[in-house]
DRENPAKE-405842 format. One record per residue (C-alpha): x, y, z. Coordinates in steps of 0.1 Angstrom, whole numbers, padded with zeros to 4 digits, always signed. Layout:
XYZ
...
***
This chain:
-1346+2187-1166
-1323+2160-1155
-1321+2149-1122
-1296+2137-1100
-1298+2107-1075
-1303+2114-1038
-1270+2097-1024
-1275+2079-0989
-1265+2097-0960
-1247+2081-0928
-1259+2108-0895
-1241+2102-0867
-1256+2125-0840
-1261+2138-0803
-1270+2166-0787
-1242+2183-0797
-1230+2177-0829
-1247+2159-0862
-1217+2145-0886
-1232+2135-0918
-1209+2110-0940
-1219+2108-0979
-1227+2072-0991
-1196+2076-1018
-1171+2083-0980
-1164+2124-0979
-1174+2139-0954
-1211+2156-0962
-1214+2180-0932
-1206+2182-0893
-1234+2205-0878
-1228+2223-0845
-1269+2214-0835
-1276+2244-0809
-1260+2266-0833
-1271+2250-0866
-1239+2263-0873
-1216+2241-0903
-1183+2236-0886
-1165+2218-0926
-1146+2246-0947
-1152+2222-0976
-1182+2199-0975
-1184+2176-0999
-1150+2175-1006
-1128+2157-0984
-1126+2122-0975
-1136+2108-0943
-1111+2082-0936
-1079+2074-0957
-1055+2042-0957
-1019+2044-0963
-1003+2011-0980
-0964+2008-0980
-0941+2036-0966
-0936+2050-0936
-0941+2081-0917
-0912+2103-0910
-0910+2120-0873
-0888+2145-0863
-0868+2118-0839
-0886+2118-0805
-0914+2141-0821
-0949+2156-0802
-0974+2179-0810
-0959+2198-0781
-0935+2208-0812
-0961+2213-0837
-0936+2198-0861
-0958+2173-0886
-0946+2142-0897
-0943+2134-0934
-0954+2102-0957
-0931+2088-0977
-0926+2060-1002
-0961+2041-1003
-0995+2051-1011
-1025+2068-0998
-1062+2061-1005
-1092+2079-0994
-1125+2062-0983
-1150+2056-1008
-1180+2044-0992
-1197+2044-0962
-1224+2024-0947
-1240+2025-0911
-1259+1996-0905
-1271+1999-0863
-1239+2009-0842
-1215+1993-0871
-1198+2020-0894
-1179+2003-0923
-1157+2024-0944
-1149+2009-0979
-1113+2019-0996
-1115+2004-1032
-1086+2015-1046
-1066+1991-1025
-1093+1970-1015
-1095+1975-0980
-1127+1976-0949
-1123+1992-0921
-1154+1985-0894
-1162+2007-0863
-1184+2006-0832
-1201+2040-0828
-1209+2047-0794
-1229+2079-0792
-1232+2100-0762
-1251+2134-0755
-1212+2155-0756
-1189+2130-0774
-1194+2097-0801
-1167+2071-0805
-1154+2052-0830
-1138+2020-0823
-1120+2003-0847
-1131+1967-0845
-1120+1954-0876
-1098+1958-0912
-1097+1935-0940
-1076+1932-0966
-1040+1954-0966
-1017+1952-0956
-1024+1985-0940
-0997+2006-0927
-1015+2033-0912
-1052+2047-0906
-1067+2074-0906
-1096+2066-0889
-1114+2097-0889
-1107+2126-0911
-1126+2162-0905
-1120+2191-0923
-1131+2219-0903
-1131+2257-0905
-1105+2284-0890
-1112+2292-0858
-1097+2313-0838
-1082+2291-0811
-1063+2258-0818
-1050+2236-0791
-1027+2211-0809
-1019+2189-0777
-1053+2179-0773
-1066+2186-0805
-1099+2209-0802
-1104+2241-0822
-1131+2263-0807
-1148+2299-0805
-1165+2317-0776
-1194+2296-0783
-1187+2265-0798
-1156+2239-0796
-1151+2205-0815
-1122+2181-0802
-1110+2148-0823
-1086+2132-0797
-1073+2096-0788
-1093+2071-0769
-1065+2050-0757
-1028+2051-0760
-1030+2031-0791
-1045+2059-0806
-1026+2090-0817
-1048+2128-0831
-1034+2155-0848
-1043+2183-0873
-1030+2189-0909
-1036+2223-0918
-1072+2226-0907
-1081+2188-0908
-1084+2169-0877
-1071+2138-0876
-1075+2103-0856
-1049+2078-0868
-1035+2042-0860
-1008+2020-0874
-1000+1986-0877
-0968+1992-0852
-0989+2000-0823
-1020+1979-0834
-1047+1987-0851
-1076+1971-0843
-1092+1985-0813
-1077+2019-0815
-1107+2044-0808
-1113+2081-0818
-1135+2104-0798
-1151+2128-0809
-1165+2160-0789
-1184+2189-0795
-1187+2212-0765
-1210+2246-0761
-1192+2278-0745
-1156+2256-0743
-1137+2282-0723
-1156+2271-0692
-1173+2239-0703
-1147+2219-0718
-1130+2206-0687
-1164+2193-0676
-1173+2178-0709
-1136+2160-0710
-1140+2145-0671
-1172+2127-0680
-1153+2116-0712
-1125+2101-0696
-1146+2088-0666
-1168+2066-0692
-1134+2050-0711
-1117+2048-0682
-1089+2072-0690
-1064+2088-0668
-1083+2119-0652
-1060+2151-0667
-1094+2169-0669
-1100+2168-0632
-1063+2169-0624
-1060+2198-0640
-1081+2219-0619
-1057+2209-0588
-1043+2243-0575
-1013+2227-0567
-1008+2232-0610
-1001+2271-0598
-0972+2259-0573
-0936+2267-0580
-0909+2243-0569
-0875+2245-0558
-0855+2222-0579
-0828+2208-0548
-0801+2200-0568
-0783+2163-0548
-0803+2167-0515
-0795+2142-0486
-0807+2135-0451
-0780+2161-0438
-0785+2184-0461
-0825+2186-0470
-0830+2212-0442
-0811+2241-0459
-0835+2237-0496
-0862+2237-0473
-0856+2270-0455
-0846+2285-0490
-0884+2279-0505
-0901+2290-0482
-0877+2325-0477
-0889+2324-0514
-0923+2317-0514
-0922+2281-0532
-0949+2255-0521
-0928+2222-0534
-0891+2210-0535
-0884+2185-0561
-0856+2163-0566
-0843+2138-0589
-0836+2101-0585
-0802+2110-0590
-0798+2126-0559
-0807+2090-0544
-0797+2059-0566
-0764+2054-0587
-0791+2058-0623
-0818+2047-0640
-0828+2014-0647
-0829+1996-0611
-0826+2027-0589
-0793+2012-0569
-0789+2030-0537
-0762+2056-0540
-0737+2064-0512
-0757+2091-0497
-0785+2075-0488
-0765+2042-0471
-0802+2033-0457
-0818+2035-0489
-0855+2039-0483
-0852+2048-0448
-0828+2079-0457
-0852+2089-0485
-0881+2085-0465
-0862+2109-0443
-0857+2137-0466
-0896+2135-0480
-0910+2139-0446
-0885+2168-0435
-0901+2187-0468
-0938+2177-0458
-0930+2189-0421
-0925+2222-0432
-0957+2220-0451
-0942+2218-0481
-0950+2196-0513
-0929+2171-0527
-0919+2168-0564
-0895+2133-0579
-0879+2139-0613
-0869+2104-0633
-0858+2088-0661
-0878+2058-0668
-0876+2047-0708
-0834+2039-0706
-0810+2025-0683
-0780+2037-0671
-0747+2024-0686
-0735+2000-0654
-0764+1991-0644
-0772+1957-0641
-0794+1960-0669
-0762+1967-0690
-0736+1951-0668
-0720+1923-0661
-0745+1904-0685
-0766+1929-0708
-0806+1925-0710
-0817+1914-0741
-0846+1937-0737
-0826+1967-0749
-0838+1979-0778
-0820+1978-0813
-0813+2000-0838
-0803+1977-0866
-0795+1935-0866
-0766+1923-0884
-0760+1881-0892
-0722+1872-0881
-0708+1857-0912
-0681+1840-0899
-0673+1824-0858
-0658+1853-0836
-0632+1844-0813
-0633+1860-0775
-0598+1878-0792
-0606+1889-0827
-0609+1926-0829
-0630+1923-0861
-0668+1916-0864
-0677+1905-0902
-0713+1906-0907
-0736+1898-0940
-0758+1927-0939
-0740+1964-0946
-0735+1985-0917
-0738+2021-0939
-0757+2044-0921
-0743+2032-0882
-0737+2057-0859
-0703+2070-0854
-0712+2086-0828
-0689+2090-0796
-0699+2066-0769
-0728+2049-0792
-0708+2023-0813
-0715+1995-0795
-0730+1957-0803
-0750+1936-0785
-0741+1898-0789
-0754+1874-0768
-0744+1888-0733
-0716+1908-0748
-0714+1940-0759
-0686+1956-0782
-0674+1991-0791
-0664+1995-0827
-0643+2020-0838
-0658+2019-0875
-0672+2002-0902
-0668+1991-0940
-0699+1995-0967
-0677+1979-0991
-0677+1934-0986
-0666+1920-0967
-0684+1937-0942
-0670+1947-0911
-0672+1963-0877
-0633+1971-0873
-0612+1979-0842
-0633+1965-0813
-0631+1965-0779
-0641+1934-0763
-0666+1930-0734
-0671+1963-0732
-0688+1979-0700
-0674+1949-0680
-0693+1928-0700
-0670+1894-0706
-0655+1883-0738
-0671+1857-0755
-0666+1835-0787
-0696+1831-0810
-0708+1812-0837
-0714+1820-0874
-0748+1832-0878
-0752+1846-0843
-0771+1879-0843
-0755+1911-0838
-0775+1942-0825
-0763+1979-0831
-0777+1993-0796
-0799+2023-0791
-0776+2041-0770
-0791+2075-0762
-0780+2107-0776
-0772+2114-0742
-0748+2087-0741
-0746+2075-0705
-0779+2060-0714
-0790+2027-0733
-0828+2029-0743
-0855+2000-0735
-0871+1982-0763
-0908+1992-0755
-0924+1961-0771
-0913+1939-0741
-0919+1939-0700
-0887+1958-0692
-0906+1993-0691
-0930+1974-0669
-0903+1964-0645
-0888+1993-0643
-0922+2011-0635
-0930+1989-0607
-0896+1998-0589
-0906+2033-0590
-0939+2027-0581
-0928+2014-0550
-0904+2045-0544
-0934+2063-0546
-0958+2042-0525
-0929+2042-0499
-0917+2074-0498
-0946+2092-0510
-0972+2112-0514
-0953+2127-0545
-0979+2161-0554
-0954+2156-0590
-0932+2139-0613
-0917+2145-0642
-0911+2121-0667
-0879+2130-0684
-0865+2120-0713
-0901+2107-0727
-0887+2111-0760
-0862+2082-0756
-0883+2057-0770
-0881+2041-0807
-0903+2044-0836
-0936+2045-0838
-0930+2080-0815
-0965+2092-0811
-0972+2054-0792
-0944+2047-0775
-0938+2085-0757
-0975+2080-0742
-0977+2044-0737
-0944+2043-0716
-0952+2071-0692
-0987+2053-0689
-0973+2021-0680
-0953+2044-0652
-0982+2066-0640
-1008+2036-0634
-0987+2026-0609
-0979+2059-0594
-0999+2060-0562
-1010+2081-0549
-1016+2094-0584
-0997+2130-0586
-1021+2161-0594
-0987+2174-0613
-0971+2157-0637
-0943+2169-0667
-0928+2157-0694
-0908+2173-0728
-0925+2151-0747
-0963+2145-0749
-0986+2134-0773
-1028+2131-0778
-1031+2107-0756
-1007+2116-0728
-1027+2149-0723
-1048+2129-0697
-1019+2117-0678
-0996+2149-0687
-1009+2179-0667
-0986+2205-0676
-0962+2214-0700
-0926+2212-0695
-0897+2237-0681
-0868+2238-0704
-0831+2225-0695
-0813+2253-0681
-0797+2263-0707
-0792+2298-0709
-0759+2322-0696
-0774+2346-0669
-0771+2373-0699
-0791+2353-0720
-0825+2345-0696
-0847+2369-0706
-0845+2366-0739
-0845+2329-0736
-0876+2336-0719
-0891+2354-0747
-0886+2331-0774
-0892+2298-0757
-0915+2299-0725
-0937+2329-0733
-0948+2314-0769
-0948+2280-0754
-0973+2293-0727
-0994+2313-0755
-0998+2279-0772
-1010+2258-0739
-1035+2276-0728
-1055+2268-0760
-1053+2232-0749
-1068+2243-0713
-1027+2239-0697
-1003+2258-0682
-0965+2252-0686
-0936+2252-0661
-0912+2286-0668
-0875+2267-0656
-0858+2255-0649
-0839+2285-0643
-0801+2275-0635
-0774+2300-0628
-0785+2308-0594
-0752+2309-0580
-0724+2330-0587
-0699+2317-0609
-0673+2322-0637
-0707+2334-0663
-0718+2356-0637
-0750+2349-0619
-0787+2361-0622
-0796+2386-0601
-0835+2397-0590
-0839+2420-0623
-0838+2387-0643
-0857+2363-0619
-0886+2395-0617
-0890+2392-0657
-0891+2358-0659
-0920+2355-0628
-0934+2387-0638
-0940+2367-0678
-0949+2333-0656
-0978+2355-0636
-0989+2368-0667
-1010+2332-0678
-1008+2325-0640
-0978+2296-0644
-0953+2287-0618
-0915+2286-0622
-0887+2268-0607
-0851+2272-0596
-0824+2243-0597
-0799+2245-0581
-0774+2230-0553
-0774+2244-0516
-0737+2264-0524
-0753+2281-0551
-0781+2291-0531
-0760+2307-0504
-0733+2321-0532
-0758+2347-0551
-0746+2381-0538
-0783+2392-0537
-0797+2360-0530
-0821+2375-0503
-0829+2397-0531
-0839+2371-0553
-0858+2350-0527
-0883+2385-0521
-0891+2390-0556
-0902+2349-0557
-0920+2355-0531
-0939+2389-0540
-0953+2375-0570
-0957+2345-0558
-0979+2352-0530
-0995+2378-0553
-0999+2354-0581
-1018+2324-0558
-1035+2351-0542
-1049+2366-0573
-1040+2399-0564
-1030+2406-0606
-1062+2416-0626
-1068+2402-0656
-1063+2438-0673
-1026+2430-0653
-1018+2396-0672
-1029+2415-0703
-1002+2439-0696
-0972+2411-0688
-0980+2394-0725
-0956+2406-0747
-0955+2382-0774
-0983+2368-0798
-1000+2339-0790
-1002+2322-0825
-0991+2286-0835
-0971+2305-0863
-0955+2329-0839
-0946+2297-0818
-0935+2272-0842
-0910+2301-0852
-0900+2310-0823
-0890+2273-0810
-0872+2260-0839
-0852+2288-0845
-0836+2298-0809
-0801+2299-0809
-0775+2273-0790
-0780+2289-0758
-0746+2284-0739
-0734+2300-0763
-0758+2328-0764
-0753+2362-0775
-0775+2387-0796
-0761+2384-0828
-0771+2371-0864
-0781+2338-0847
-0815+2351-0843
-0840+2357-0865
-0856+2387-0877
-0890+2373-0861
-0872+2366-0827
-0852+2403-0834
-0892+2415-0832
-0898+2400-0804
-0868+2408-0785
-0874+2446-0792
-0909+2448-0778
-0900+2440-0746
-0910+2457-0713
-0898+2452-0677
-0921+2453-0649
-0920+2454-0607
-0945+2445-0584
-0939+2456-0547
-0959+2461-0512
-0967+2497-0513
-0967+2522-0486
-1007+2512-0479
-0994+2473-0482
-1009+2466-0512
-0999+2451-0541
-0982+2478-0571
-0976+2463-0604
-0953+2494-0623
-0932+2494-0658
-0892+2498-0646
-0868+2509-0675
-0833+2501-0667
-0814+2533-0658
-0778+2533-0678
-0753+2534-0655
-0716+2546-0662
-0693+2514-0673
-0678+2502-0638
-0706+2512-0620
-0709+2489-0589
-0747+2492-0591
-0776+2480-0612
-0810+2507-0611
-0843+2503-0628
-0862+2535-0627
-0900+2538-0625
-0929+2564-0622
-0963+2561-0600
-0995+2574-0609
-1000+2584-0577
-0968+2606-0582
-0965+2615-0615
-0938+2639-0611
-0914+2618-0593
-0892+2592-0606
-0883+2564-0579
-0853+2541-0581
-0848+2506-0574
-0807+2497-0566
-0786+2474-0557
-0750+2466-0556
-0739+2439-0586
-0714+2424-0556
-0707+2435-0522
-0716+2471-0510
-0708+2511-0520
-0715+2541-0513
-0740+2561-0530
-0737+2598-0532
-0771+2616-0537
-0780+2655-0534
-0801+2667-0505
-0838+2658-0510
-0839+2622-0519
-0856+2598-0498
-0840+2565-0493
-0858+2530-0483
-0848+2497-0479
-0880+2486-0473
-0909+2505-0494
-0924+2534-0474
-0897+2530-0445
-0873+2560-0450
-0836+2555-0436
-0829+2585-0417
-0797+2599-0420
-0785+2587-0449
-0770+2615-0475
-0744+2591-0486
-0752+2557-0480
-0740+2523-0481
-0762+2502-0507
-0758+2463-0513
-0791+2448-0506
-0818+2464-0531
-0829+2498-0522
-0855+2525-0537
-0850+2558-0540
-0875+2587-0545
-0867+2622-0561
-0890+2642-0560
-0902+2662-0591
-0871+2656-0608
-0876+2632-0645
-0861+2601-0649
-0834+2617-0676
-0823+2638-0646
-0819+2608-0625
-0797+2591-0650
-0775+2622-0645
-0771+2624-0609
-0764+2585-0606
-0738+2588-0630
-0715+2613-0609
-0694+2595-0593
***
């Protein structure tokens, strides 16, 4: 018989989890202890660590796991670990095929080890993996935070610090680094976790209390997660009073607002004309909301500057990031139209409104460029943005700038103080002004390359000097590491045509909120636009019901933004405000059962189903159902089902299925029709005029109520406007469509 040699084994272990690392560096086996339960699909097999030499990684441009959209390596090499050695509390990881050591720290504790890299030799090393796990399917996968679990068992491989990004490709968690961002003394930790549903938060708050981390485990149990907000669209001190009355008529806890209602843009947050006593006017309008016991919510852009502002204007900061540098090759005159350069310009934007150059404290729009020598940036206009014309001398350097793809904006480069300057002036908005229960950091994915770092590591460098530090905090972007300082997923730009909301709702928000709640998050359904009436039409309480109706069903708020005329113009406004408020109180109040939120989910809550879905909705101002969508999202679309919830005769709570009843082309009205269980036989009626008022011609019999259970008297033909039900009695809905449609 021939026998084998016993290879050495590196254990590193706790109370929770045993991960066993073979001598020759795969990973040999990562035990969940109470369970004795093997968590690898492929022991043995895989390496534990890998190096990648050369290359780069490419990132969908301002890319998260929020998106679910990997990155790719390309050009370069990568080389697994192969050895391993544990000698006290240092792991060293050997790669020999490019000759390269990696050492860790292992801190072990009884839920969670980490792994701190403390050193790497030889290279040079683009990017580490620093811990690589292989694991088995399980049914839940939270992407954001990186944990797949069961009922009874969880394991999480997340960042440590902002310098550290996690991920998972395929069914292999990941902890990485790069040289970009630094890699020596980014840190993985890892976490095992019994019965996650209820323990993880627990497990994560001791976790981020030992490293020091931003506490999103304990923020995220703050109720005011569950609030809805009033977006008020350019409030002032005059003006404030009116958003105010409007969320509470529907129910809303906050009103946000943006610095834009405030300053002339982003950057140094200039005092705008509407608030002529700058702090003192916005320290007005945050105490009239707080007054009325209301919340208060601040939405800013913190990563960019606003073209004009003095970051960009009269002289431009130097601390503006660049795309691309360029060598002048010959002195430019403050007249020459013509920029020649040594380096080829192929590959610059030609974008509108981003074709500009940074030199010295000039910049300069070019119309084009040549990638043919001499080359040249051709047709320029001279101090541009009011910058001055200046002459320069042969072998100056010339800076394509990172205008934003919003292109009023002109990015920061993150590897200098300007992020930190521009955080400290609005953490003294904050710190003046405030309490602030949110903020939302918009536009997190304005940053350069490497994404993953800079996204977290600029709202960090924001948040730390947020205080008090806001319970609620947004962003569209949001990495590992930002999960602790991100509490809940984003709203979407309101971008969908009244016409277009529900589905919009369907295919982006209800996935999205499917997918979060895996990561122990709720999102944000808005921000819902089109409040007021205008040339698209306007969205009446039919569409705001579906959308809070699919919001109540993983019990996440919404929002409305929009201006005070818009929320006076909305022919059924009132309307709107009641049904906000119904399910809002319901929703806080948790009147729904969970057999209720069940009920409301109407789409699959798979990272599949949500990948599909997000990367595949239509351009929706332009929205219409036609062969822009897919047959998944066609699917989707075609399971829908409408629900109303309303204060019964008894003043309870009634959740019930409404099916839109088809009205005659022209018809002033819009009717939902729906059946009780309590009244089997009798179809009710909810109405209400599109615009204005009409009359309503029913037969003798039907009982009509404004208000549920309150009969108007007297009313064979009556005027309806306002939403109104109707009951027939032992009459089916097909017979109702009948009746409504004489006219």
């Amino acid at each position: 018989m021939n026998w084998l040699p016993l290879l050495a084994i590196v254990a590193l272990e706790n109370s929770a989890l045993r991960l066993e690392i073979n001598e020759s560096g795969t990973v040999r086996s990562l035990l969940a202890k109470p369970e004795k339960r093997e968590l690898l699909a492929k022991p043995d097999s895989e390496p534990v660590a890998m190096v990648y030499c050369g290359g780069e990684w490419a990132y969908e441009v301002g890319w998260t796991y929020a998106h679910a959209v990997p990155p790719t390596y390309r050009g370069g090499r990568a080389f697994p670990a192969t050895s391993a050695h544990l000698d006290k509390d240092r792991l060293t990881i050997g790669f020999s095929g490019v000759n390269v050591t990696a050492t860790y720290k292992v801190v072990t504790r009884s839920d969670y080890l980490t792994l701190e890299l403390t050193d790497v030799q030889g290279g040079p090393v683009h990017h580490l993996d620093l811990l690589r796990l292989p694991i088995r399917r399980m049914p839940n996968h939270g992407a954001w935070i990186n944990i797949a679990y069961d009922d009874d068992f969880g394991v999480c491989l997340c960042a440590g610090n902002a310098k550290t990004d996690a991920s998972a490709e395929q069914l292999t968690l990941k902890a990485s680094a790069e040289t970009a961002s630094g890699l020596v003394g980014a840190q993985a930790v890892l976490i095992g976790c019994r019965k996650p549903q209820t323990r993880f938060l627990d497990v994560m708050e001791r976790v981020e209390r030992d490293l020091g981390l931003p506490p999103g485990a304990r923020l995220r149990r703050s109720e005011s997660l569950r609030y809805s907000y009033l977006w008020a669209d350019r409030p002032t001190p005059e003006n404030i009073g009116s958003y105010v009355a409007w969320a509470k008529r529907a129910g809303m806890r906050m009103v946000l607002f943006s610095y834009t209602a405030f300053s002339k843009g982003a950057g140094h947050f200039v005092w705008n004309e509407s608030y002529p006593n700058g702090m003192v006017d916005l320290k007005k309008v945050t105490d009239t909301i707080r007054a009325a016991g209301l919340l208060v919510g601040l939405h800013i852009h913190y990563c960019k500057a606003r073209k004009g502002d003095p970051y960009t204007t009269p002289e431009p900061d130097d601390r503006l990031h660049k795309e691309r540098w360029f060598t002048l090759a010959a002195p430019l005159d403050v007249a020459m139209k013509t920029v020649t350069v040594r380096e080829n310009p192929d590959g610059c934007t030609l974008d509108k409104g981003r074709r500009i150059l940074q030199i010295g404290k000039e910049f300069l729009f070019y119309e084009n460029f040549t990638t043919q020598p001499p080359y040249q940036f051709t047709g320029c206009e001279r101090g541009h943005l009011n910058t001055t014309a200046t002459a320069h001398q042969a072998n100056a350097k010339v800076g394509l700038l990172d205008v934003d793809t919003w292109d009023i904006f002109i990015r920061y480069d993150q590897d200098t103080d300007i992020q930190d300057e521009t955080a400290r002036r609005l953490g003294d908005i904050v710190s003046q002004t405030g309490p602030y229960e949110m903020v939302y950091f918009d536009g997190a994915e304005d940053v350069h390359a490497p994404y993953w770092y800079h996204i977290a590591n600029a709202q960090h460098r924001v948040w730390r000097l947020l205080k008090p530090t806001p319970p609620v905090t947004e962003a569209p972007r949001y990495p590992n590491f930002a999960w602790h300082l991100i509490t809940r997923g984003n709203a979407y730009d309101k971008v969908a045509p009244p016409t277009g909301m529900k589905d919009f709702c369907d295919l982006t928000a209800c996935p999205s909120a499917a997918i979060r709640v895996h990561d122990f998050s709720r999102i944000e359904f808005g921000w819902l636009g089109n409040f007021g009436d205008n040339k698209r039409g306007y969205a009446g309480p039919d569409v705001f019901e579906y959308i809070v109706s699919r919001a109540a069903a993983w019990d996440c708020p919404l929002s409305i933004m929009a201006r005070v005329g818009e929320l006076e113009s909305n022919p059924r406004g009132e309307d709107c405000a009641e049904v906000l408020r119904t399910w809002e109180e319901a929703r806080l109040n948790n009147k729904l059962t969970e057999a209720q939120r069940r009920l409301l989910r109407n789409v699959k809550p798979s990272q599949e189903h949500y990948v599909t879905c997000f990367h595949a909705f239509p351009i929706w101002k332009d929205y219409a159902r036609d062969g822009t969508l897919t047959p998944v999202q066609r699917e989707i679309l075609a399971q829908r089902r409408e629900h109303h919830l309303f204060i019964n005769e008894k003043g309870q709570h009634e959740l019930v299925e409404i099916k839109q009843v088809p009205l005659a082309t022209g018809s002033p009205f819009k009717a939902f029709w729906f059946q009780r269980a309590t009244q089997h036989t009798d179809t009710y009626v909810l109405i209400w005029a599109v615009r204005g008022s009409a009359e309503l011609r029913l037969p003798d019999g039907v009982t009509v109520m404004r208000t549920f259970g309150k009969t108007v008297e007297g009313q064979a033909a009556p005027t309806i406007g306002a939403r109104h039900y109707l009951r027939f009695r032992s009459m089916l809905p097909d017979e109702v469509a009948k009746l409504l449609n004489v006219r």
